[in-house]
N, C-alpha and C positions, 0 to 999 in steps of 0.2 A: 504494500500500500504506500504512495506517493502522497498520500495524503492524511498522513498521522498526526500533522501537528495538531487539528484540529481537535480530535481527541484531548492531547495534552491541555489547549488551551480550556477546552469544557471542565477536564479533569479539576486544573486551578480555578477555575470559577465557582466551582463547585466546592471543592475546600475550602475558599473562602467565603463563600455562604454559610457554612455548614458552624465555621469559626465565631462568626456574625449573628447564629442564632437567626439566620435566615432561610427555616427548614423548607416553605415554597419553592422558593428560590431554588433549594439544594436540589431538592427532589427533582423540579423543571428541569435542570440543568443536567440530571444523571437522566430524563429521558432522555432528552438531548444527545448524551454522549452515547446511549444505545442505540438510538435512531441513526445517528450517523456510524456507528460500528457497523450498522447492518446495511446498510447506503453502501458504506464503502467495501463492504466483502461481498457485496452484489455484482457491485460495478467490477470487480477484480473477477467476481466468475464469470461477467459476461465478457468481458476483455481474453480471459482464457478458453471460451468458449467459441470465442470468433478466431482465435488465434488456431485452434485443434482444428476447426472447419477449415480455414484456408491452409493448414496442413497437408492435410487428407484429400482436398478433389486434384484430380488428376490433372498435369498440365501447366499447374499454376507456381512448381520450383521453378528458379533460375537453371539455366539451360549451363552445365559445366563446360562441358565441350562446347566449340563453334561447329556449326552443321553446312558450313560455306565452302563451296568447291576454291581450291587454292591454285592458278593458274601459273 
């Protein structure tokens, strides 16, 4: 995931709610950081997802050899 710090940043927002006696807050903010956990290891299965498919159909590697008559 490329996009962790988000997390971190929720994570601190939320300890400092928590510190604050700002239990709404806290709690908002831990769905927060669940919702984006699950955002982001979505996006990473569909990222890996698209990546296995364009794998796998046939035709679509780079070609190693050249197939060009050499004169």
């Amino acid at each position: 995931m490329t996009n962790e710090w988000i997390i971190d940043v929720l994570t601190d927002l939320m300890a400092f709610a928590r510190r604050n006696n700002l239990t709404v807050t806290a709690e908002t903010l831990d769905d927060a950081r669940l919702v984006a956990l699950t955002e982001l290891a979505s996006a990473a299965d569909r990222k890996a997802e698209m990546m296995q498919s364009y794998e796998s159909q046939p035709g679509t590697a780079p070609q190693l050899t050249s197939e060009r008559d050499h004169a």
